[in-house]
N, C-alpha and C positions, 0 to 999 in steps of 0.2 A: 615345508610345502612350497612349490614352485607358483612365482606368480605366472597366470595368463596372460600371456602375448596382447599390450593394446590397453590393461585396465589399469584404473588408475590407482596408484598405489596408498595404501593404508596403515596407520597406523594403532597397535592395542592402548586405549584406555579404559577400564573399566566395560570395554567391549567395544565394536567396531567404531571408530571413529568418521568424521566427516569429511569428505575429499575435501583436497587444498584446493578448489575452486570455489567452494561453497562459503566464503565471505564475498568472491563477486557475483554469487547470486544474492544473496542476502540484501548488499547494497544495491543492486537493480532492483532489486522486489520495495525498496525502499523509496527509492528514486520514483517508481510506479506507481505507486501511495500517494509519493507528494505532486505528482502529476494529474493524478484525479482527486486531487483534495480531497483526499482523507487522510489529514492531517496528524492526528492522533495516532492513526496506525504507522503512519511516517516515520514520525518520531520515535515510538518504540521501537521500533525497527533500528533506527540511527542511534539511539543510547546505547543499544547494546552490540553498536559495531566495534570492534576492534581490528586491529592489522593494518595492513595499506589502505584501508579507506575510512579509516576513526578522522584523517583533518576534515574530507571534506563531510563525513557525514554529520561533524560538527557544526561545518556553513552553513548544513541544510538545517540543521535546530535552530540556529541563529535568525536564518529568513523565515520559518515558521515562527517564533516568537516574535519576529520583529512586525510581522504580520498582524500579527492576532492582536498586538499591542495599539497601532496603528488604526486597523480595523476596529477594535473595541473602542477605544476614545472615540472615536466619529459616531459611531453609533448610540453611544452613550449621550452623545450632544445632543444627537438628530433625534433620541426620543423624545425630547421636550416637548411640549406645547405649544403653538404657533406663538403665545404671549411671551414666552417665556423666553424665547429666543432673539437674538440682535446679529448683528453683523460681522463683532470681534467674535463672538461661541459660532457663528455658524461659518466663518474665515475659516476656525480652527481646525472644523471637522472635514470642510474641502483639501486643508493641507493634511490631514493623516488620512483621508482617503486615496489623496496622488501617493502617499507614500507608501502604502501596501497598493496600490495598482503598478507603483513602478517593483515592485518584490515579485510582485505575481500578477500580470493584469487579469487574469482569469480564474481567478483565488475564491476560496468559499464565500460564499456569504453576496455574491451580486457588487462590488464593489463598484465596478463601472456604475450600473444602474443607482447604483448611492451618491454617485458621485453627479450623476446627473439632477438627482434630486436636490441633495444641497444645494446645486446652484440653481434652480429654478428659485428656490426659499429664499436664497439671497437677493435674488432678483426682486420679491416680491418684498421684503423686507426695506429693501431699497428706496420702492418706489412709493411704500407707504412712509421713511422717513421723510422724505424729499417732499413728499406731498404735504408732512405737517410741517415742515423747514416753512414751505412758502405760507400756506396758512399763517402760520406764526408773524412771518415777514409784512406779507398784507395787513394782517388785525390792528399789528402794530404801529404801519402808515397809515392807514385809516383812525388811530388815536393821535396823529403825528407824534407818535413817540420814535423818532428817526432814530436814533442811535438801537435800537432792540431790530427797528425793523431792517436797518444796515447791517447789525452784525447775523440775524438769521439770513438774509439774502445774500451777505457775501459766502458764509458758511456752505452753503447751495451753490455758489457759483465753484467752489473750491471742489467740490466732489463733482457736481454734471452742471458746466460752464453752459451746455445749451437747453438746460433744462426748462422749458415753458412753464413761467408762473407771472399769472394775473396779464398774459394779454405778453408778457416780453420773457426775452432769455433772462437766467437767472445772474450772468455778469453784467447784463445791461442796468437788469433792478439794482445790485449791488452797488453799482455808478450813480445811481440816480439819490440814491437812498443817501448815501456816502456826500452826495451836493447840498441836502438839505440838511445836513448836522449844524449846528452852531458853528462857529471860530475855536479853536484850541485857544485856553488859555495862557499867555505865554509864559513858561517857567520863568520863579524866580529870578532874580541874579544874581550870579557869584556873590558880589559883596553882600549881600541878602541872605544869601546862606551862611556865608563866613561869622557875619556878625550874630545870629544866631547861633551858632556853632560858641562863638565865646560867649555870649551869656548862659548859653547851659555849663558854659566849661566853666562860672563863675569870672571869665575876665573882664571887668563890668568898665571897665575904661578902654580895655579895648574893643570893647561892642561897642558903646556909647561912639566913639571915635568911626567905629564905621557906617552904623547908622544915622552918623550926620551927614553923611556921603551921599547917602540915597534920593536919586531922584524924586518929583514930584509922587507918580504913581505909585509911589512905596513908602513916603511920607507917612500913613496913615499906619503903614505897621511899623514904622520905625519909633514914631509919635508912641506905640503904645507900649513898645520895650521900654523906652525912655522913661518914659512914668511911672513902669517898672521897676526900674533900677532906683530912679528919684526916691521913692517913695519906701524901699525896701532898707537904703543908705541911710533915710532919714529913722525908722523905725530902729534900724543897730544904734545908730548915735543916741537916741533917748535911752534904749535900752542900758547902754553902757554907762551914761550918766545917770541916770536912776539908780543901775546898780551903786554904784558910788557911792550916793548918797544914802544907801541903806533904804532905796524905797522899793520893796523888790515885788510887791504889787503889783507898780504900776510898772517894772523891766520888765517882769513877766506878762504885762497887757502887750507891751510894747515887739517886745522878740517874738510872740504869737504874734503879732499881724508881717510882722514880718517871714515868722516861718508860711503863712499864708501867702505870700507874692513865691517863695520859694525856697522849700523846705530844706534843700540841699545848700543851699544859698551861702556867699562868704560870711564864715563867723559860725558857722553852725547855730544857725536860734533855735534850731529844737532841743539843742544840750543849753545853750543859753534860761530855756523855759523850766528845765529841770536846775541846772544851778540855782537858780532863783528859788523853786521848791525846798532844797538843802537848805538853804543860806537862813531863810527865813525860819523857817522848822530848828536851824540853831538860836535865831535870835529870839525866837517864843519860847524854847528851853531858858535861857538865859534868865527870859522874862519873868518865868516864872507860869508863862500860860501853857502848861504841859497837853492840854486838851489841842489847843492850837499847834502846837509842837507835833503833838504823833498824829495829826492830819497834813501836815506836808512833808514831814518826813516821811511816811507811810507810801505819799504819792509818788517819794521819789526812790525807796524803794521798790515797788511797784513795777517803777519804770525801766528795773537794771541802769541804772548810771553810772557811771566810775568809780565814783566813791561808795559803794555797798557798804566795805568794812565800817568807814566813820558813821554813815546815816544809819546803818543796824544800832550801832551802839547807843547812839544817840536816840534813835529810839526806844529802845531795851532803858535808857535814861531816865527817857520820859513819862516810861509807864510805869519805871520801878517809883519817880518820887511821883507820880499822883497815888499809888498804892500807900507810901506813906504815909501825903498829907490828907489823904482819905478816909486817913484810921484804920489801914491794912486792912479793908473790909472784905476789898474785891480778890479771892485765890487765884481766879480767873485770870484778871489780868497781871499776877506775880510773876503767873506762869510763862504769860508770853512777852514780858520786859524779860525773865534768864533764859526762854529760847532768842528775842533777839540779842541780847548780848553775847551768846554762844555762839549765832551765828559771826558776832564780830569775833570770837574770842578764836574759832576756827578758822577765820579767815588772816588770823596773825596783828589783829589790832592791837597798837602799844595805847592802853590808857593812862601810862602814868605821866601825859603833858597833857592829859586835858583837865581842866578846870571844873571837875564835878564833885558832888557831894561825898564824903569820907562813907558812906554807908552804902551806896552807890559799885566804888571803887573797891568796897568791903566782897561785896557779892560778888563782882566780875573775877576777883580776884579766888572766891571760893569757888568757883567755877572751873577756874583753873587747878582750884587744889581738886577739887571731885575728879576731873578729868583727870590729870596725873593718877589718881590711886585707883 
């Protein structure tokens, strides 16, 4: 069959097909849509372009989403409530309104005219903070609380310099407000800092050393480090000789007043305060005051100390001989002198250098034979 002179030529698919012009109508009739914002029919039109014009009628999805995207956040803002709204949410919605006006400035939805609103809001938002800036500023100078009523009226001057509040511009009040504060106090001095710096660092002779440096007007804190350290020096040194002398009492009165000026302090007095707990807890073993014994051994397991393994055993010691010279009455406490000694025994305690009872060293020892088997 010959074709007609002038027509446009066709091809068979499953019956007549579409002239090869008819993707650039497709994409006009598309373009046309998004021209009168009818955005939706735009876009269907643009997904199912292909051929010479699937790039661009992809930029045209792209401004349509970028659109809608733009546009919907603003208006999502702008439904609030006049309460409910501030300056940064309603900033935000003026910026994605410029942004779909510059995509489209005559795009669905009234943009301009939204755009116009926002900032009226702004404006009023504005002038209501401002108005409570100065409120606030005033109340304030009228309690002469300057420093509240400087920092609202310079706040004010920082956003609207010539804002009228209470009879002056808002930089003027800021000035005014700003004259009537007190005097700053002047910082520290170096050596004032330094020397504090070493007695937190514990260097108690090199603070001392620089705290005697200090001028008059620092006298009165240097004075009170100083009696600090005096007193903290003097509390170790008892301690130390008390412990010495086996009066662990009065070390442990002592190393507590000491961890009291400062807990961190050279010498450690708060392990100081727990050795003492140990020591003594051994010497009431000894003694034979086993009551006394598994109350300060007790405390110093308790405490986690260093010595866990010896203070468990020693206590597991203490309760096995009061169990004994009790008349093994109590099950109760059998049971928890061979859990602590288990604890020592898990822990890797050698008790064959301590100086305890044959009966004692009997059990720990079976302890070790039950665990083995």
């Amino acid at each position: 069959m010959a074709l007609v002179s002038g027509s446009l030529p066709m091809v068979a698919a499953g019956g007549l097909a579409l002239p090869q012009s008819d993707p650039d109508r497709r994409f006009a009739q598309g373009v046309q849509e998004y021209n009168n914002n009818r955005f939706s029919d735009a876009q269907t039109k643009f997904e199912r372009m292909q051929g010479p014009h699937a790039q661009e009628a992809q930029q045209y999805i792209d401004k349509i989403k970028a659109y809608q995207q733009a546009k919907g956040t603003a208006d999502d803002i702008m439904r609030r409530n006049m309460d409910e709204l501030d300056l940064d949410s309603v900033e935000s919605a003026i910026r994605a309104y410029e942004k779909a006006i510059k995509i489209k400035s005559d795009g669905p939805g009234q943009p301009a005219q939204k755009l116009a609103g926002a900032k009226r809001i702004k404006v009023i938002i504005a002038e209501n903070l401002n108005r409570m800036t100065c409120d606030k500023a005033l109340a304030a100078a009228e309690k002469h609380q300057y420093k509240e009523a400087a920092d609202s009226a310079c706040r004010l001057a920082s956003s609207e310099p010539t804002y009228a509040c209470g009879g002056n511009e808002s930089t003027e009040l800021c000035e005014q407000y700003r004259k009537l504060l007190p005097p700053k106090t002047p910082p520290e001095s170096k050596v004032l800092a330094e020397a504090k710096a070493a007695y937190e660092g514990n260097d108690f002779p090199g603070a001392s050393a620089l705290f005697k440096t200090l001028p008059g007007n620092l006298r009165p804190t240097a004075k009170e480090y100083m009696d600090r350290i005096s007193r903290y020096q003097s509390y170790m040194a008892q301690a130390a000789q008390q412990s010495k002398d086996s009066k662990y009492e009065d070390a442990r009165a002592a190393f507590t007043n000491a961890a009291n000026i400062k807990a961190d302090g050279p010498g450690n007095p708060g392990a100081g305060v727990l050795r003492m707990e140990l020591a003594e807890g051994l010497e009431q073993f000894y003694a034979g005051n086993y009551v006394a014994a598994i109350q300060h051994l007790q405390e110093y397991a308790q405490s986690k100390g260093e010595k866990q393994p010896l203070a468990h055993f020693y206590l597991g010691a203490s309760k096995l001989a009061r169990f004994f010279v009790t008349g093994s009455e109590n099950a109760g406490l059998k049971q928890e002198a061979l859990k602590d000694l288990a604890d020592a025994k898990q822990a890797g305690f050698n008790a064959e250098s301590q100086e305890v009872s044959p009966k004692i060293l009997q059990a720990y020892h079976d302890l070790e034979f039950s665990s083995a088997r």
